[in-house]
DRENDO-1510 file (C-alpha; in Angstrom, 1 decimal, always signed):
<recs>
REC; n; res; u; v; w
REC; 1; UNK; -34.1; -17.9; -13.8 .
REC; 2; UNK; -32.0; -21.0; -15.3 .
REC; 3; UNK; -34.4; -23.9; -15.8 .
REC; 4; UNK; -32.8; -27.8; -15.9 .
REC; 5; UNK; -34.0; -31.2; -16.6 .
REC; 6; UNK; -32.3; -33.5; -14.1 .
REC; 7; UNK; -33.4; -36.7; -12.4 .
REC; 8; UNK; -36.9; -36.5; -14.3 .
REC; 9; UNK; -37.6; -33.3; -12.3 .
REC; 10; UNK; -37.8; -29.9; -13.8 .
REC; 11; UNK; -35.6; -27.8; -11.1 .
REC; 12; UNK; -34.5; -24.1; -11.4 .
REC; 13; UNK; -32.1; -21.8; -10.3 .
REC; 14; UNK; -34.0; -18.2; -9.4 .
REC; 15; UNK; -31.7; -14.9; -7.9 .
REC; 16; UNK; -34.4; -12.4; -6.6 .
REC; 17; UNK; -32.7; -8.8; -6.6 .
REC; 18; UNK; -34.3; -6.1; -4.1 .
REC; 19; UNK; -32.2; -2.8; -3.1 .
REC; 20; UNK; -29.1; -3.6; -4.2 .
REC; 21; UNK; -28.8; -6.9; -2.4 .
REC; 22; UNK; -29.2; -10.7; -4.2 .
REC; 23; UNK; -30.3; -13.6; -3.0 .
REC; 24; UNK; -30.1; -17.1; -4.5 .
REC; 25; UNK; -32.5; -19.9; -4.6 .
REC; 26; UNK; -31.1; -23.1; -6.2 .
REC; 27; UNK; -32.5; -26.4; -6.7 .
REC; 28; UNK; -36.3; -25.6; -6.5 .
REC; 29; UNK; -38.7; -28.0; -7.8 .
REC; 30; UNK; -40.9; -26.6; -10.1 .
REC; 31; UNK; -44.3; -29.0; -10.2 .
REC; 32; UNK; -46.1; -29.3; -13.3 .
REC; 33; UNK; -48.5; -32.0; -12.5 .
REC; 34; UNK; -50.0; -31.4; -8.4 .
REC; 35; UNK; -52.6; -29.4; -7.1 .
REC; 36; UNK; -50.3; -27.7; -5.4 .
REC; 37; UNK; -46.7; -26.8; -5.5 .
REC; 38; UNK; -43.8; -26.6; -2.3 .
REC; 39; UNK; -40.4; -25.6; -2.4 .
REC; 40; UNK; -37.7; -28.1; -1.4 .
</recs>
């Protein structure tokens, strides 16, 4: 997981690994401060 500051937003970069195969999530929003949290 690489973690970046941009914009005011805290957004990360997460690869999830499972049976040889690798998938790539970038730009997620990681909320600190809501009740609840959603991926854009």
């Amino acid at each position: 997981m690489q973690m970046d500051y941009l914009d005011g937003l805290l957004q990360a970069s997460l690869t999830i690994c499972y049976r040889g195969h690798s998938l790539t999530i970038d730009n997620l929003i990681i909320d600190t401060r809501g009740a609840f949290s959603s991926i854009f």
